[in-house]
One Martini backbone bead per residue (centre of mass of N, CA, C, O) as a GRO file, in nm:
protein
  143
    1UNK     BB    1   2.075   3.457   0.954
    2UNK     BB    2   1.958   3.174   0.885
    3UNK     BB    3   1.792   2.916   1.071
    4UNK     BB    4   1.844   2.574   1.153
    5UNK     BB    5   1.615   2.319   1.253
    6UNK     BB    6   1.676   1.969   1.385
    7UNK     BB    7   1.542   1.656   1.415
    8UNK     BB    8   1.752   1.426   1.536
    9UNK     BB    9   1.538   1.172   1.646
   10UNK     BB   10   1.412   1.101   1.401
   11UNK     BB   11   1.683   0.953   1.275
   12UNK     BB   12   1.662   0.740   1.518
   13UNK     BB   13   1.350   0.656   1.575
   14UNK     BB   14   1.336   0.654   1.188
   15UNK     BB   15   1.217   0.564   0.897
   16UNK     BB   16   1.309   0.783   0.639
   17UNK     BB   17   1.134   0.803   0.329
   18UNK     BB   18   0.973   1.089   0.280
   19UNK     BB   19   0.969   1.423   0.157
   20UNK     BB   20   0.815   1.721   0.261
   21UNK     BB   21   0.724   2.050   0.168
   22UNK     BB   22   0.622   2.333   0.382
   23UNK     BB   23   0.405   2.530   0.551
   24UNK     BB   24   0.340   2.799   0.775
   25UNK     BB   25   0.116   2.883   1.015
   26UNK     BB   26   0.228   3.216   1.170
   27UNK     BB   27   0.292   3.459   1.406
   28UNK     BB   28   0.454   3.664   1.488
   29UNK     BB   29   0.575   3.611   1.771
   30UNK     BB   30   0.713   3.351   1.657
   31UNK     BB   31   0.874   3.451   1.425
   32UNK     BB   32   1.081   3.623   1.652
   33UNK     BB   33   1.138   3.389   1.833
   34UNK     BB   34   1.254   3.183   1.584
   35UNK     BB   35   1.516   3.420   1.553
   36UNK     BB   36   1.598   3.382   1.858
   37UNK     BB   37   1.578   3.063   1.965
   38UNK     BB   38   1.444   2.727   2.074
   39UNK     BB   39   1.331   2.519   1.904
   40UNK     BB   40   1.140   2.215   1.992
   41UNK     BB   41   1.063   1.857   1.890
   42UNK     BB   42   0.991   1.660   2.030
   43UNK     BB   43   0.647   1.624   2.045
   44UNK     BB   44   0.638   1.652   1.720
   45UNK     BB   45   0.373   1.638   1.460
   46UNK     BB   46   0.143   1.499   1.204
   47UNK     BB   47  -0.146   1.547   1.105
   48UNK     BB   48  -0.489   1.443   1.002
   49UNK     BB   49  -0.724   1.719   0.964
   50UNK     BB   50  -0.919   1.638   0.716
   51UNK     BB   51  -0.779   1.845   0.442
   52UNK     BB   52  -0.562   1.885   0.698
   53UNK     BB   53  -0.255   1.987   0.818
   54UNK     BB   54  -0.101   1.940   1.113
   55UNK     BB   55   0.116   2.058   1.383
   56UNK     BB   56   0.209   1.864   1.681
   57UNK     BB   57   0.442   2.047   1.974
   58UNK     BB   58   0.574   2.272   1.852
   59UNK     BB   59   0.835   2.436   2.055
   60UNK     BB   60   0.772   2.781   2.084
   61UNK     BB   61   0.884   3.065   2.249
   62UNK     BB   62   0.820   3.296   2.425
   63UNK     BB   63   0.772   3.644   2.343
   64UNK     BB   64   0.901   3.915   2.564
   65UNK     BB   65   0.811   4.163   2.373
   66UNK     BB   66   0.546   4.081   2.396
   67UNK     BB   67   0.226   4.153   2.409
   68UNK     BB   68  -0.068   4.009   2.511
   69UNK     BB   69  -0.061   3.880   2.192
   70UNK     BB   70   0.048   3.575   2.291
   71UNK     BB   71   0.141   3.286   2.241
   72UNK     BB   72   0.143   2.975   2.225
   73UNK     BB   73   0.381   2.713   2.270
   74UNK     BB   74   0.179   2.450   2.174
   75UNK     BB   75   0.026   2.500   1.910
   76UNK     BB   76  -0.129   2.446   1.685
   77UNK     BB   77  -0.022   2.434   1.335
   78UNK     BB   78  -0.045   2.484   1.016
   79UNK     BB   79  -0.022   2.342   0.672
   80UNK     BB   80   0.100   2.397   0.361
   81UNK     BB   81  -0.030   2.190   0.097
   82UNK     BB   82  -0.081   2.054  -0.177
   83UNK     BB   83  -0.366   1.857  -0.269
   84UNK     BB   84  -0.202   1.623  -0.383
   85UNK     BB   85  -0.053   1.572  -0.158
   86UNK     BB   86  -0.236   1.482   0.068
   87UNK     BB   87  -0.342   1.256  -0.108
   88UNK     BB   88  -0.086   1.124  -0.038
   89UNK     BB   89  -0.060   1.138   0.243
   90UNK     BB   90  -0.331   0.996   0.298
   91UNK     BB   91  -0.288   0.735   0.196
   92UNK     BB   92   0.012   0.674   0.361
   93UNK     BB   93  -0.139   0.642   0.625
   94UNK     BB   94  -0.333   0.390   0.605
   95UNK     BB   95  -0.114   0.253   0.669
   96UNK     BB   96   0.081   0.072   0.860
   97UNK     BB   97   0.297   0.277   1.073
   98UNK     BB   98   0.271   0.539   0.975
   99UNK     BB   99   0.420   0.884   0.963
  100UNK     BB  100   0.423   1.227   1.059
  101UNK     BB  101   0.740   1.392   1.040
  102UNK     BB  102   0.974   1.679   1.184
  103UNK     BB  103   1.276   1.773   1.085
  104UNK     BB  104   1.287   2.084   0.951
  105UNK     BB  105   1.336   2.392   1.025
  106UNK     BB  106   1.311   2.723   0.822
  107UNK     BB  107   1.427   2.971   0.577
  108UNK     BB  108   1.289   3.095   0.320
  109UNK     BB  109   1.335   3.400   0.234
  110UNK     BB  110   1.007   3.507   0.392
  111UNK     BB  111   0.959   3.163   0.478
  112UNK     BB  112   0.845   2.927   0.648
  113UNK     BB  113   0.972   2.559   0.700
  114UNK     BB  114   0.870   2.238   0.652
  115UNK     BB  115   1.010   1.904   0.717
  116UNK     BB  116   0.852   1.627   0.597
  117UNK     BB  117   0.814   1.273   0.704
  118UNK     BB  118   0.796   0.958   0.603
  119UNK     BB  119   0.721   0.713   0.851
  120UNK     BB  120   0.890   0.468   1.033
  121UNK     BB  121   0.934   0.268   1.308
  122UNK     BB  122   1.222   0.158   1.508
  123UNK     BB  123   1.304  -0.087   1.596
  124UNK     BB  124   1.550  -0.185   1.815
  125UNK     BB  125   1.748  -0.332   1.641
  126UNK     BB  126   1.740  -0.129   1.394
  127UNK     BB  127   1.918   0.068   1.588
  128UNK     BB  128   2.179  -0.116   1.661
  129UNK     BB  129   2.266  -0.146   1.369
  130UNK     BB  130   2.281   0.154   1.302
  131UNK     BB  131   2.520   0.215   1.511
  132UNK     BB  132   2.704   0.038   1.416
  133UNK     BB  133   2.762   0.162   1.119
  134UNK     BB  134   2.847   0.413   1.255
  135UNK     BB  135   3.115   0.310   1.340
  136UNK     BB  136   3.247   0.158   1.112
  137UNK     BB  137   3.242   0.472   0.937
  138UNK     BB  138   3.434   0.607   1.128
  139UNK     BB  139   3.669   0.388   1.143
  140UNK     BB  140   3.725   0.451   0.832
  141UNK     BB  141   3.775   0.725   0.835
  142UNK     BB  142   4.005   0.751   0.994
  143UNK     BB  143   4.220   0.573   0.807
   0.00000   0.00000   0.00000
């Protein structure tokens, strides 16, 4: 059964405009580690690094059955998009404020994707919003 992993933190840190989806170029070790569970978004991002974009900071755990040939946890991994998309996010990265940010690491058939998202950052106040509305909206399906 495909595993969903979601960067929940994103959905309140950010205000989150665009989404694209992504390939991502991992190795074994890798793969089989996310089959069995632990992938962790904390300090994950997606940079503009010359004409490819990287992911760094996403923490995949060591696979424990795995030879010499294990991974790094935190290693820079390549994302893999069509060159009109890199061009589309690289003009909106020039503006102030946008980054590029992991909502959800994911399995489409027999390959993983990771969804990226187009953001700005959210301002205390809001978030204060944000969560007052979350309670409203509680509240009314409640009734």
């Amino acid at each position: 059964m495909p595993r969903v992993y979601t960067n929940r933190r994103a959905h309140h840190e950010y205000e989150l405009l665009e989404r694209f989806e992504a390939g991502i170029s991992l190795t074994g070790s890798e793969v089989k580690s996310i089959r069995e569970g632990g992938v962790d978004f904390r300090d994950a991002f997606a940079r503009l690094h010359g004409s490819n974009i990287d992911l760094e900071g996403l923490y995949i755990p060591v696979y424990k059955e795995a030879t010499y040939n294990n991974h790094e946890p935190r290693r820079t991994r390549r994302l893999l998009l069509h060159r009109l998309e890199i061009t589309k996010l690289k003009r909106s990265l020039e503006q102030k404020g946008l980054t590029l940010v992991p909502t959800r690491l994911y399995q489409k058939g027999r390959h993983f994707k990771v969804e990226l998202a187009l953001a700005r950052g959210k301002k205390l106040h809001d978030k204060r919003r944000a969560e007052a509305e979350k309670t409203v909206r509680r509240e009314l399906r409640e009734l």
